[in-house]
N, C-alpha and C positions, 0 to 999 in steps of 0.2 A: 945333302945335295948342294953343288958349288954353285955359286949364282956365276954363270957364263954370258956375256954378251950378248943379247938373240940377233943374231947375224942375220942374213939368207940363208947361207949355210947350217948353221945351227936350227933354225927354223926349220930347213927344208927336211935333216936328220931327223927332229923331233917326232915333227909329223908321218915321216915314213916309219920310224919306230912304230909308234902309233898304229897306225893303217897297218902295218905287216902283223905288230903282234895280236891286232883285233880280229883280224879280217880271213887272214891265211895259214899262221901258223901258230896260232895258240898254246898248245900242247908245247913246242919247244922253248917259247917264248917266255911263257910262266914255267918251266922248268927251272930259268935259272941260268939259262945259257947266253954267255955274255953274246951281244950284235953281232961283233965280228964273224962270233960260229956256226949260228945258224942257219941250218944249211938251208939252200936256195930250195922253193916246194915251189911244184907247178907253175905257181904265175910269179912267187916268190919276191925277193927284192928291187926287184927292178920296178915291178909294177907298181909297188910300196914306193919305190923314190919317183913314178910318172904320175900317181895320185898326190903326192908330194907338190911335185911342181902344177898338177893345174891348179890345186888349191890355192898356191902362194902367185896364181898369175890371174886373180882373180882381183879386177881393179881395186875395190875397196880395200882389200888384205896387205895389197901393192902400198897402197898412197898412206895406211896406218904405218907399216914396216918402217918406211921412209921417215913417219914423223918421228917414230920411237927411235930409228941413228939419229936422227938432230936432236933432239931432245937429250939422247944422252949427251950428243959429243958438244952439246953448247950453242950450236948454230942457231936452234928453234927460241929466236930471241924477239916475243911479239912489238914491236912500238908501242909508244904510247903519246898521247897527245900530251906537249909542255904542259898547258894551262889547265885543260879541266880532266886530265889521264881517260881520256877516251882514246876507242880504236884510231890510227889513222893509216895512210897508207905509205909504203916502203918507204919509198921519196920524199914526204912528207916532214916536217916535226909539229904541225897543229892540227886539227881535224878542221870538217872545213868551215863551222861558226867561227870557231875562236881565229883559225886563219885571218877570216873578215876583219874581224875584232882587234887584232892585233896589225894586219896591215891599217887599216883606218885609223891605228892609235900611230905608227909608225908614221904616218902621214901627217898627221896634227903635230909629233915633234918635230916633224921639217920644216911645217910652213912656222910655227915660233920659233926655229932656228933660223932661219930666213927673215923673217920678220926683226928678229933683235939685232940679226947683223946687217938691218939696212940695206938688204938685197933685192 
């Protein structure tokens, strides 16, 4: 089996695959007979690809799907705080101790910069 992408699209397939060959048509399904040929039964494909989509329009499924494209394509890139590699937030580059810590240390070399140059 080729490792493909899991798109929406590919997902949404998978799943109707799934659902149709469990659910409706069995018998042609484990026959052997590739997707494209199986012929439409009573409720048949279509209701296989609307079981499809309510499943993938199911919040939590939604907001996973989204992590797994960032994740593959690079984007899902967490922060991390400089100093002690804790969480921080987007905007951010310290969390918010070491932020203190570091502005109050950034503060002390102004006023000795200040202070040496007689200002």
């Amino acid at each position: 089996m080729s490792e493909t992408p899991m798109t929406d699209k590919t997902m949404r397939e998978r799943l109707a695959r799934y659902h149709y060959s469990h659910e409706y048509d069995s018998w042609t399904a484990y026959a052997g007979y590739p997707w494209e040929r199986v012929p439409d039964s009573y409720e048949g494909k279509q209701h296989a690809y609307k079981s499809a989509d309510f499943i993938l329009a199911i919040p939590e499924i939604k907001e996973g799907q989204e992590l797994r494209e960032k994740a593959e394509s690079g984007k899902l890139v967490e922060k991390r705080c400089e100093v002690c590699d804790g969480e921080v937030q987007p905007h951010d580059d310290y969390c918010e101790p070491c932020r203190l810590l570091v502005n109050t240390e950034e503060d002390h070399q102004a006023d000795e910069l200040t202070r040496h140059q007689g200002v």
